[in-house]
PyMOL commands that place a pseudoatom at each C-alpha (Angstrom):
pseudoatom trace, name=CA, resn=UNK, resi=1, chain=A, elem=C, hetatm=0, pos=[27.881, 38.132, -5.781]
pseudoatom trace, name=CA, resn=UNK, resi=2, chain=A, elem=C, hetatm=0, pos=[25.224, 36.879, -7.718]
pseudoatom trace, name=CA, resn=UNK, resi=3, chain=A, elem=C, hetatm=0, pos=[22.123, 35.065, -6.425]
pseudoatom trace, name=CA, resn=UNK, resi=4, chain=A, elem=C, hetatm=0, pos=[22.135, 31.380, -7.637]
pseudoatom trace, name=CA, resn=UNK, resi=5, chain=A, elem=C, hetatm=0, pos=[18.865, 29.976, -7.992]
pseudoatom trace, name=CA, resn=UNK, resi=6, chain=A, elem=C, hetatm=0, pos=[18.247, 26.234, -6.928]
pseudoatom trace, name=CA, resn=UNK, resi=7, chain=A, elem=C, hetatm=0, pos=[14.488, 26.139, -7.682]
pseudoatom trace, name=CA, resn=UNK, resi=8, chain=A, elem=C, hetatm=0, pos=[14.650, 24.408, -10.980]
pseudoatom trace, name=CA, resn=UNK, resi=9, chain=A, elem=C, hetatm=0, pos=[16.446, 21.824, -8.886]
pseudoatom trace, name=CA, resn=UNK, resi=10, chain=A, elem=C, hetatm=0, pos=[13.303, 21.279, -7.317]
pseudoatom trace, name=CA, resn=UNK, resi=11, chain=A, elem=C, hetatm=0, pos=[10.934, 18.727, -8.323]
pseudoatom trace, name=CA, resn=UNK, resi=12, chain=A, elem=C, hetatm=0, pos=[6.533, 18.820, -8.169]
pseudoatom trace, name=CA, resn=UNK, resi=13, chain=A, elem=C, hetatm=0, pos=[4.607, 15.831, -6.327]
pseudoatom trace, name=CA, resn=UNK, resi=14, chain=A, elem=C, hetatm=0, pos=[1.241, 16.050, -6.282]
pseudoatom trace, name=CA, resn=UNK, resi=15, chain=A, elem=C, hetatm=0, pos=[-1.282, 13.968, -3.910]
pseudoatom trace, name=CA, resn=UNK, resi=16, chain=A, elem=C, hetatm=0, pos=[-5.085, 13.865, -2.916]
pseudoatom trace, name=CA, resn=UNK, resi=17, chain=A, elem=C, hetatm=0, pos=[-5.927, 13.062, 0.600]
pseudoatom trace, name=CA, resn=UNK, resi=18, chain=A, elem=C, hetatm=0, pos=[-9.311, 14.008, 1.113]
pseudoatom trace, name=CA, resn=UNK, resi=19, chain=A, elem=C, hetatm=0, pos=[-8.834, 17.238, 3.137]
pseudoatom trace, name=CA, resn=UNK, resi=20, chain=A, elem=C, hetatm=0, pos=[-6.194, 19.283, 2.205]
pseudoatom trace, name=CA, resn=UNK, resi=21, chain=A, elem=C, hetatm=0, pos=[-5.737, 20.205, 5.669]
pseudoatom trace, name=CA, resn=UNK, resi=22, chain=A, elem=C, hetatm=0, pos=[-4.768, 16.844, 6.952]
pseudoatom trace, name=CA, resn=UNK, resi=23, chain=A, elem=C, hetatm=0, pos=[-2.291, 16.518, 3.995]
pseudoatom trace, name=CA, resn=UNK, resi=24, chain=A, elem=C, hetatm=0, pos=[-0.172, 19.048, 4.315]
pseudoatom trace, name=CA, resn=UNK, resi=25, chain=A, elem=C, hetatm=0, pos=[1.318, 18.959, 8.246]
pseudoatom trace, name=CA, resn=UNK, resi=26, chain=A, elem=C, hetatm=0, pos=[2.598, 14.868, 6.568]
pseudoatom trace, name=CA, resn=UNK, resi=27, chain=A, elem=C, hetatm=0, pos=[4.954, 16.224, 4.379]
pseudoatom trace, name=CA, resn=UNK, resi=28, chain=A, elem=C, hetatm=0, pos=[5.925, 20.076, 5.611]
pseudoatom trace, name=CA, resn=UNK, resi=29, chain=A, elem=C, hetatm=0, pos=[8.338, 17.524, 8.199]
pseudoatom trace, name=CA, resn=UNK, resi=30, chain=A, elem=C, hetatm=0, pos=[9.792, 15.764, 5.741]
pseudoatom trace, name=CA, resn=UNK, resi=31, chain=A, elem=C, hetatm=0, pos=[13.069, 16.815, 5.548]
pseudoatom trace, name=CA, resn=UNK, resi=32, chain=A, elem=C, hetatm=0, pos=[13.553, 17.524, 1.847]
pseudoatom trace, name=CA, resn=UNK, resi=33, chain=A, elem=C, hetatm=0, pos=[10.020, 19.318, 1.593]
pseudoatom trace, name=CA, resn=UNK, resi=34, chain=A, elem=C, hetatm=0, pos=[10.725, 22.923, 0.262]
pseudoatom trace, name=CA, resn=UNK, resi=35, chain=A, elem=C, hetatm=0, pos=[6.885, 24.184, 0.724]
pseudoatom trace, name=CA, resn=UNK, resi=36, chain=A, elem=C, hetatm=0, pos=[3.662, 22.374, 0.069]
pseudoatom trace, name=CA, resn=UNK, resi=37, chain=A, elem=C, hetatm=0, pos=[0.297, 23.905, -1.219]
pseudoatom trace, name=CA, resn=UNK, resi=38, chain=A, elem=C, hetatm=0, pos=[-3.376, 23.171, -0.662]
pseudoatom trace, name=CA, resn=UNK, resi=39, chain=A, elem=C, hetatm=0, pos=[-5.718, 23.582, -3.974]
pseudoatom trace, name=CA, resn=UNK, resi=40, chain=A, elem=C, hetatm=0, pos=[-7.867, 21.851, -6.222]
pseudoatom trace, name=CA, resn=UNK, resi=41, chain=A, elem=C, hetatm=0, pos=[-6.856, 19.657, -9.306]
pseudoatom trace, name=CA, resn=UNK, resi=42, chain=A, elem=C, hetatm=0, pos=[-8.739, 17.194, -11.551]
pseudoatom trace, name=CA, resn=UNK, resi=43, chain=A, elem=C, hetatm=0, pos=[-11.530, 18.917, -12.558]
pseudoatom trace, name=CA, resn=UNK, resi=44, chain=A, elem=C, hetatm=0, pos=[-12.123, 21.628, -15.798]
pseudoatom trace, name=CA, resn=UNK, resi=45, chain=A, elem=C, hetatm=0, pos=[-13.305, 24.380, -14.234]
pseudoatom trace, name=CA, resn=UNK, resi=46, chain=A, elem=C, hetatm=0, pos=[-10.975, 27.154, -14.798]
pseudoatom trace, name=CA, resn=UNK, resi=47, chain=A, elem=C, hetatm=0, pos=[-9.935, 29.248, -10.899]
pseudoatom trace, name=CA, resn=UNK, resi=48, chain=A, elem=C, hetatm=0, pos=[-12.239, 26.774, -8.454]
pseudoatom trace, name=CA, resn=UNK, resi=49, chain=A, elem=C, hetatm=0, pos=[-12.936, 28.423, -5.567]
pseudoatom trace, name=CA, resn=UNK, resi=50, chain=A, elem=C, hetatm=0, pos=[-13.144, 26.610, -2.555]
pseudoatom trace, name=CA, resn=UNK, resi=51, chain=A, elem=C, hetatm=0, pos=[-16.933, 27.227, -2.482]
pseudoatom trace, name=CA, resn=UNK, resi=52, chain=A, elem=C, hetatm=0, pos=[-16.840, 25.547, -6.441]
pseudoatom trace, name=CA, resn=UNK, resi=53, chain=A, elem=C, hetatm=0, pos=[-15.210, 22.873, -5.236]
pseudoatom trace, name=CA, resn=UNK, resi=54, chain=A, elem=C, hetatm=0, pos=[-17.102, 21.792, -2.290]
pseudoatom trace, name=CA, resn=UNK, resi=55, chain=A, elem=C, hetatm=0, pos=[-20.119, 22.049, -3.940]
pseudoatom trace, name=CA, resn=UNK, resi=56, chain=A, elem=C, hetatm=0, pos=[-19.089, 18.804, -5.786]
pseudoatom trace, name=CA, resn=UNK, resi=57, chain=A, elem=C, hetatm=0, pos=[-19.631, 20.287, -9.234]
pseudoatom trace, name=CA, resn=UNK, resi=58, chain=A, elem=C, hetatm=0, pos=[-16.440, 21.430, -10.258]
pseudoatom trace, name=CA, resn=UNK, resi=59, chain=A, elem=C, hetatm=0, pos=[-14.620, 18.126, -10.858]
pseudoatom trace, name=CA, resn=UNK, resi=60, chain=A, elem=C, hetatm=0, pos=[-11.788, 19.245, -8.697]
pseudoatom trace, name=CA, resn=UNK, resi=61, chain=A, elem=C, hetatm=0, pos=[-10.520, 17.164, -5.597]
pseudoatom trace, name=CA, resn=UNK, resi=62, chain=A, elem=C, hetatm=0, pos=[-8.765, 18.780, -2.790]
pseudoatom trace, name=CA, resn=UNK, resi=63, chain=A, elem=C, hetatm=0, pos=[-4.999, 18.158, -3.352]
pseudoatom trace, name=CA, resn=UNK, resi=64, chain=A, elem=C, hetatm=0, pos=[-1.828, 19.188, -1.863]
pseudoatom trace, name=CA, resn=UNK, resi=65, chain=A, elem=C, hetatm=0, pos=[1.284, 20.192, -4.247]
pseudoatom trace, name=CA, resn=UNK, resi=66, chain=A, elem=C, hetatm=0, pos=[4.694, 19.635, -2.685]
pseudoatom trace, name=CA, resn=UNK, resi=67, chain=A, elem=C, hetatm=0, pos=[7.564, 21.128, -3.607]
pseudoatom trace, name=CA, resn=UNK, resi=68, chain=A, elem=C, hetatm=0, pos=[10.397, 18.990, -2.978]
pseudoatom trace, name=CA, resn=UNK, resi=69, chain=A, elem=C, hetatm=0, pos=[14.166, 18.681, -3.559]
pseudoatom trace, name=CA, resn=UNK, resi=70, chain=A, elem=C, hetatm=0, pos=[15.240, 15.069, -5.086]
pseudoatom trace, name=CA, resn=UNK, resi=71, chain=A, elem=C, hetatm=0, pos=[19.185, 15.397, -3.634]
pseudoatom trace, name=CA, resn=UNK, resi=72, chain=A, elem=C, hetatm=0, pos=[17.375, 15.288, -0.031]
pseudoatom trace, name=CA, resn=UNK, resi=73, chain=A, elem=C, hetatm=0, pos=[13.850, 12.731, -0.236]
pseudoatom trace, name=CA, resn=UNK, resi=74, chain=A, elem=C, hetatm=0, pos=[13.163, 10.774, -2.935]
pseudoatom trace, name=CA, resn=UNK, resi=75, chain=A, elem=C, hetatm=0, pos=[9.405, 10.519, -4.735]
pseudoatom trace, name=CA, resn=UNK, resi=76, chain=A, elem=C, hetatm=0, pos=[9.340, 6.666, -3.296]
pseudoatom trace, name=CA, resn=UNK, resi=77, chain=A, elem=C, hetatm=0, pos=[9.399, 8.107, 0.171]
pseudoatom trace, name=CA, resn=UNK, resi=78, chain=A, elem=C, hetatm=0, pos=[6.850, 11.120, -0.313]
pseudoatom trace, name=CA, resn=UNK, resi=79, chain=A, elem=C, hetatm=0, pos=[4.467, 8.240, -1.819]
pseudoatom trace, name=CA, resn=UNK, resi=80, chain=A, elem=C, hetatm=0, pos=[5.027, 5.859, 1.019]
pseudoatom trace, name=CA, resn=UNK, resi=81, chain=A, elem=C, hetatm=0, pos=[3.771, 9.594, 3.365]
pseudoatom trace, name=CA, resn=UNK, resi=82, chain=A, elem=C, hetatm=0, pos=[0.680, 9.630, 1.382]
pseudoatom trace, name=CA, resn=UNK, resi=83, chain=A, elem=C, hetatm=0, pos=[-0.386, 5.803, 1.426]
pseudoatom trace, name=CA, resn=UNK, resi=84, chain=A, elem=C, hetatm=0, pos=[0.250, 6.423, 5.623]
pseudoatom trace, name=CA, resn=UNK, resi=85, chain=A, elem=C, hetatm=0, pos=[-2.327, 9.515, 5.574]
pseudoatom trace, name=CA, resn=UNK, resi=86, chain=A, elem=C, hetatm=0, pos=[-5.070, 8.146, 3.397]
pseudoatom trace, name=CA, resn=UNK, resi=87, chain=A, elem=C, hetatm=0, pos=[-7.825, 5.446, 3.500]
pseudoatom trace, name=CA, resn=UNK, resi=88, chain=A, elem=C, hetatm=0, pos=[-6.955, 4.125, -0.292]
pseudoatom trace, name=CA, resn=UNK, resi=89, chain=A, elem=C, hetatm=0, pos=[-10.468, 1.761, 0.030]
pseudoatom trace, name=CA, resn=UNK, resi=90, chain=A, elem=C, hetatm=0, pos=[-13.285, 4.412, -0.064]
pseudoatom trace, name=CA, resn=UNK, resi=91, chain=A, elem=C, hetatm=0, pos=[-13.912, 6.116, -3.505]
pseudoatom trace, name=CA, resn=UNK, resi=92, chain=A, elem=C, hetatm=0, pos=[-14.982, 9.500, -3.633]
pseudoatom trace, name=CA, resn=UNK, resi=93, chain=A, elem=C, hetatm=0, pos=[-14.548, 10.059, 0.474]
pseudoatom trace, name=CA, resn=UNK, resi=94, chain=A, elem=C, hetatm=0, pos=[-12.157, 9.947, 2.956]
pseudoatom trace, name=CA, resn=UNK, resi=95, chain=A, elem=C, hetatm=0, pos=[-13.372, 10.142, 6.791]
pseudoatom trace, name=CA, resn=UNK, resi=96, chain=A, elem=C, hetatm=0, pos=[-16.121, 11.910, 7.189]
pseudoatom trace, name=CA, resn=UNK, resi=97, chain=A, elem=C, hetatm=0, pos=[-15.757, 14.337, 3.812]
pseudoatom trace, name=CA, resn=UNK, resi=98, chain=A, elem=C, hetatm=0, pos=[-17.787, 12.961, 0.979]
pseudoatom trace, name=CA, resn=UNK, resi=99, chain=A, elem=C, hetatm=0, pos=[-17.872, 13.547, -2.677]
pseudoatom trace, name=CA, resn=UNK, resi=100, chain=A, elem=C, hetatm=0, pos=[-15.644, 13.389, -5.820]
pseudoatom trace, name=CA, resn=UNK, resi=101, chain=A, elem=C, hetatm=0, pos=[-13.902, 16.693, -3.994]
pseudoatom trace, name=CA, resn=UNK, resi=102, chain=A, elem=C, hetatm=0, pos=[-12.317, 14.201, -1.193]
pseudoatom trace, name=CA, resn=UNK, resi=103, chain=A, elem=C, hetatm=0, pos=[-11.338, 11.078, -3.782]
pseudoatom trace, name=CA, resn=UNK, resi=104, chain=A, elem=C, hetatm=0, pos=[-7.977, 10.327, -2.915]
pseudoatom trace, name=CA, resn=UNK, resi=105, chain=A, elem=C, hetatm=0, pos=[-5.278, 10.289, -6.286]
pseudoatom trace, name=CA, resn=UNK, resi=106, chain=A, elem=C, hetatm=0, pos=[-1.741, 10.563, -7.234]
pseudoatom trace, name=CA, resn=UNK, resi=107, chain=A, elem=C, hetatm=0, pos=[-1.114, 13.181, -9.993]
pseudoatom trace, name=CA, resn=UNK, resi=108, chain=A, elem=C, hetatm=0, pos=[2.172, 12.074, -11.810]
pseudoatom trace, name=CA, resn=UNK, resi=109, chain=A, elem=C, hetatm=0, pos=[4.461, 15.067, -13.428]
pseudoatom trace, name=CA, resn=UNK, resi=110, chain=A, elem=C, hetatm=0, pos=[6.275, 12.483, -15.445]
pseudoatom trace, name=CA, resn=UNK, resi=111, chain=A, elem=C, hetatm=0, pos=[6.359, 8.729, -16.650]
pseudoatom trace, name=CA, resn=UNK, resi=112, chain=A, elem=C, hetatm=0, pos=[9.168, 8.241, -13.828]
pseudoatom trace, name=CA, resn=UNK, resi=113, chain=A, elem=C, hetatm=0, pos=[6.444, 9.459, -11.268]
pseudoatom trace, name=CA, resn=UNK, resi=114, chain=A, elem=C, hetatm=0, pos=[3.727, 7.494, -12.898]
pseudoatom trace, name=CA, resn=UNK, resi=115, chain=A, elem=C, hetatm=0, pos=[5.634, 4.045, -12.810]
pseudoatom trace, name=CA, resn=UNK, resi=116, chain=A, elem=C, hetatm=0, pos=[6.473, 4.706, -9.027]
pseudoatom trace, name=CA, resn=UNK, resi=117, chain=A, elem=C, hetatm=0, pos=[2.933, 5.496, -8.225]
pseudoatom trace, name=CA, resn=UNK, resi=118, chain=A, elem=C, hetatm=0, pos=[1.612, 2.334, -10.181]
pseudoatom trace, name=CA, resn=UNK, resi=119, chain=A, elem=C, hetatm=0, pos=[4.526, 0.027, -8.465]
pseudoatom trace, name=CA, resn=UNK, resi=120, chain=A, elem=C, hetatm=0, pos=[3.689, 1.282, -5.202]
pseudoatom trace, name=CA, resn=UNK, resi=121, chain=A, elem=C, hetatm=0, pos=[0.277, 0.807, -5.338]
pseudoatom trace, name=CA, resn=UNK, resi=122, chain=A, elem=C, hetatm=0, pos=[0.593, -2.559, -6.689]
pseudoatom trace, name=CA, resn=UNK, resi=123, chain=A, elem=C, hetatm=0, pos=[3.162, -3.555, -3.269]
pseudoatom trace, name=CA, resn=UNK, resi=124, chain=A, elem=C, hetatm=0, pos=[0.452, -2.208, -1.394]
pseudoatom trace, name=CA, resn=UNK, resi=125, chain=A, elem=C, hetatm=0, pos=[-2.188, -4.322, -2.735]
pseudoatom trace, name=CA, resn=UNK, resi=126, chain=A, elem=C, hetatm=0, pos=[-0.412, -7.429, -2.326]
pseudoatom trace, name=CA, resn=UNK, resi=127, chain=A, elem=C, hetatm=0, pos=[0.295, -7.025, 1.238]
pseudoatom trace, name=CA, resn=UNK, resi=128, chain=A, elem=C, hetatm=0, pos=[-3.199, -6.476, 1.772]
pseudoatom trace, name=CA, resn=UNK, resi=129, chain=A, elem=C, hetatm=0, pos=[-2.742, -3.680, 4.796]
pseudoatom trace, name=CA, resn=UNK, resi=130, chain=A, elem=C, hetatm=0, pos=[-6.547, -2.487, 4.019]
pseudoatom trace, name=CA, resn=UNK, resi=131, chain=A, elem=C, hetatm=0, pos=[-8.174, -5.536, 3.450]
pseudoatom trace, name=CA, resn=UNK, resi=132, chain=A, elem=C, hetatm=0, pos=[-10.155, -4.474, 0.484]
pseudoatom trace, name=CA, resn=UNK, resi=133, chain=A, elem=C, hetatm=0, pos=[-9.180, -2.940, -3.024]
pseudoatom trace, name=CA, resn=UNK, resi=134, chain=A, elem=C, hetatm=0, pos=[-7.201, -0.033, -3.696]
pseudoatom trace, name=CA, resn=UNK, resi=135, chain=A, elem=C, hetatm=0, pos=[-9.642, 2.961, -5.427]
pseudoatom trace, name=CA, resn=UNK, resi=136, chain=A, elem=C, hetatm=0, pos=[-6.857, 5.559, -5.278]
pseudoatom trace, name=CA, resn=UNK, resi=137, chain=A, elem=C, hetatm=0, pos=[-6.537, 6.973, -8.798]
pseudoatom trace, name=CA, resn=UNK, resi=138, chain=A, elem=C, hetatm=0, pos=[-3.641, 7.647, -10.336]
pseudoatom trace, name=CA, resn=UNK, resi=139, chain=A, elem=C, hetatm=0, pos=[-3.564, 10.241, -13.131]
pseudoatom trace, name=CA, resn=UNK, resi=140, chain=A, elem=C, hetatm=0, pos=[-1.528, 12.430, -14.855]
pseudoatom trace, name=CA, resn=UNK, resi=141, chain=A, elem=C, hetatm=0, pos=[-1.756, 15.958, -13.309]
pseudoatom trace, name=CA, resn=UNK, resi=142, chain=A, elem=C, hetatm=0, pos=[-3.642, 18.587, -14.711]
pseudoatom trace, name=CA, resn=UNK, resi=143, chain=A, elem=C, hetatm=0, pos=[-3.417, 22.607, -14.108]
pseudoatom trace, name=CA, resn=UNK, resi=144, chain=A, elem=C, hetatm=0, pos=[-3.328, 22.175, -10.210]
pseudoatom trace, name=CA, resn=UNK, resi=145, chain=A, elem=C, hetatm=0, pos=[-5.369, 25.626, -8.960]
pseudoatom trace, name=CA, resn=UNK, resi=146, chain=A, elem=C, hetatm=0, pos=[-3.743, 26.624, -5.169]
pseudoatom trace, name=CA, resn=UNK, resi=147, chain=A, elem=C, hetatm=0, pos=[-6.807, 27.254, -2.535]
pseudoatom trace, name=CA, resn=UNK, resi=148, chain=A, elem=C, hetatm=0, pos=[-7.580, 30.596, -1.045]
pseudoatom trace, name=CA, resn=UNK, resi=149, chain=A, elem=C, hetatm=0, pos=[-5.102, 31.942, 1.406]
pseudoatom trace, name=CA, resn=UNK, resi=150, chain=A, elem=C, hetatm=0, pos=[-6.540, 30.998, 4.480]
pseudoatom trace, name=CA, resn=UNK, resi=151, chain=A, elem=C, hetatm=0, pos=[-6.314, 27.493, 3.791]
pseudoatom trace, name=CA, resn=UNK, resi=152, chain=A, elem=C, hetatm=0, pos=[-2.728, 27.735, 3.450]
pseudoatom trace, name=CA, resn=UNK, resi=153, chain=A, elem=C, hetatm=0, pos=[-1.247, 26.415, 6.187]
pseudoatom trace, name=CA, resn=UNK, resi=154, chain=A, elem=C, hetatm=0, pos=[-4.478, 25.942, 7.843]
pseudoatom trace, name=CA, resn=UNK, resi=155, chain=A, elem=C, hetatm=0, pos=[-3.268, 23.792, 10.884]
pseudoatom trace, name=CA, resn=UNK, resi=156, chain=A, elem=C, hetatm=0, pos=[-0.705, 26.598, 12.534]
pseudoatom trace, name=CA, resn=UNK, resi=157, chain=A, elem=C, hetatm=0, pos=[-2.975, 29.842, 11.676]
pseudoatom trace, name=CA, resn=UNK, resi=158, chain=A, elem=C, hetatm=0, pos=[-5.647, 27.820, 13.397]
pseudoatom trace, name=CA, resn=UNK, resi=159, chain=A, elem=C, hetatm=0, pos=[-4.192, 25.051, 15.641]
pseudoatom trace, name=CA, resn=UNK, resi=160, chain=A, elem=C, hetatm=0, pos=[-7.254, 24.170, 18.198]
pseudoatom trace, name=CA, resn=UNK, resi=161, chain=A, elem=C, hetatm=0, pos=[-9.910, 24.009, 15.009]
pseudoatom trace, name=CA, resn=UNK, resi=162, chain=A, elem=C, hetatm=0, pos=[-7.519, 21.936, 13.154]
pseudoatom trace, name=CA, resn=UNK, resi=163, chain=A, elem=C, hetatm=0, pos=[-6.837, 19.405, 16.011]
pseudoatom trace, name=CA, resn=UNK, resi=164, chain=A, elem=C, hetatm=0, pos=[-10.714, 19.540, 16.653]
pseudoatom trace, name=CA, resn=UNK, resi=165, chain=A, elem=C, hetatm=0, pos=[-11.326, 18.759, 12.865]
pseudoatom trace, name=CA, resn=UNK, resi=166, chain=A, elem=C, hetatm=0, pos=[-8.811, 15.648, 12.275]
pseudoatom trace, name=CA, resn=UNK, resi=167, chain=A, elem=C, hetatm=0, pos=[-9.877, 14.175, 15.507]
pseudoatom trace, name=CA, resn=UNK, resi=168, chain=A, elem=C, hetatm=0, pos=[-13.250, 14.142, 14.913]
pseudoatom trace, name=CA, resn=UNK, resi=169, chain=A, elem=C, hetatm=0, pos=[-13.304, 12.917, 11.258]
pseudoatom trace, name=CA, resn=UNK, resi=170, chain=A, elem=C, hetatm=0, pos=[-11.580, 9.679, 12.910]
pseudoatom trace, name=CA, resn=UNK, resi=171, chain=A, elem=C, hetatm=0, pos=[-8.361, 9.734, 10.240]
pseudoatom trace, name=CA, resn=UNK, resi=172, chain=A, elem=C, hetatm=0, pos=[-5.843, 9.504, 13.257]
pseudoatom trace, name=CA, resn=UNK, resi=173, chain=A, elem=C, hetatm=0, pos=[-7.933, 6.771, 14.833]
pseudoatom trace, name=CA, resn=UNK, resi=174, chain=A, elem=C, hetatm=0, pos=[-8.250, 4.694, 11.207]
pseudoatom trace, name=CA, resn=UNK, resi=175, chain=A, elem=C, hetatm=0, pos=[-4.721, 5.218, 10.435]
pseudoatom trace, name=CA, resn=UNK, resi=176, chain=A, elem=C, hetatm=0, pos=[-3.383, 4.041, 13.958]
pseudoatom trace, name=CA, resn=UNK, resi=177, chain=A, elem=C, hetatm=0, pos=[-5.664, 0.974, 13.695]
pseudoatom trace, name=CA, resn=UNK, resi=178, chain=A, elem=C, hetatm=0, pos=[-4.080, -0.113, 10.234]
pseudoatom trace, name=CA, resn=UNK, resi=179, chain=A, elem=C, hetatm=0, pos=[-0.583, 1.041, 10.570]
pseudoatom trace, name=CA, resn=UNK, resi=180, chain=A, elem=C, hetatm=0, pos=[0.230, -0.179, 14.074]
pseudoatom trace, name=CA, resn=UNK, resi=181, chain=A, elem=C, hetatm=0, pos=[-1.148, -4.094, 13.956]
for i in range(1, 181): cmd.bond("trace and resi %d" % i, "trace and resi %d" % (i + 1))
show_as sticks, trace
zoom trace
């Protein structure tokens, strides 16, 4: 019997959260989700490393590619995951990671992708939930680089460090405080 191959079923989202650590664990629950990917995108330096990209200097931002198939979650509901994991009202920083490495964005595949993102960001800024502006960019995706392997899947290979780290940048405490009024 031949192998049938669903894959170009499958459909490319793209998001910046800040860490790419605290982006992933969002979406890998998400029934629907096929795999997601920590890397760099945004910048024009060719293979970032994570040490490039830190620095500040590559033009990259930490990002998270997920893999996802449209019969099962829709792009609405992976964007309404990202606006619930992000601080949309700090440019170039989220918690306690600065730089243009940690902006937060939305990197549309398509024009269908691009006119949710824009809609949904618009809803969100007439409700108001963060009580200033929306800064979260929203650009068509470039060559999206993945990380080094050990940042794959960061939060199971390393459970204690990664429950250390999200606590203490104060992302769970910010997003409780704005999602649960």
């Amino acid at each position: 019997m031949a192998q049938v191959s669903f894959a170009s079923e499958y459909k490319k989202a793209t998001f910046a959260g800040g860490c790419f650590w605290c982006m992933e664990p969002p979406f890998d629950k998400l029934t629907g989700v096929v795999s997601t990917t920590s890397g760099y995108i945004g910048g024009t330096m060719k293979n970032p490393t994570y040490r490039d990209v830190s620095a500040g200097h590559s033009g990259h931002t930490e990002a998270v590619e997920v893999l996802y198939d449209p019969k099962k979650i829709s792009y609405d509901e992976l964007l309404k995951v990202f606006w619930r994991n992000i601080n949309p009202t700090t440019k170039d920083q989220q918690f306690v990671d600065i730089g243009p490495q940690y902006r937060t964005g939305i990197f549309y595949h398509d024009d269908f992708q691009k006119d949710l993102a824009l809609k949904s960001k618009e809803e969100l800024e007439k409700k108001k939930i963060f009580g200033k502006k929306i800064v979260t960019e929203i650009t068509k995706a470039t060559t999206f680089w993945p990380a080094e392997k050990y940042h794959q899947d960061y939060y199971i290979k390393n459970p204690v460090r990664y429950k250390f780290y999200r606590w203490n940048s104060g992302r769970d405490q910010y997003l409780d405080k704005i999602w649960k009024k």
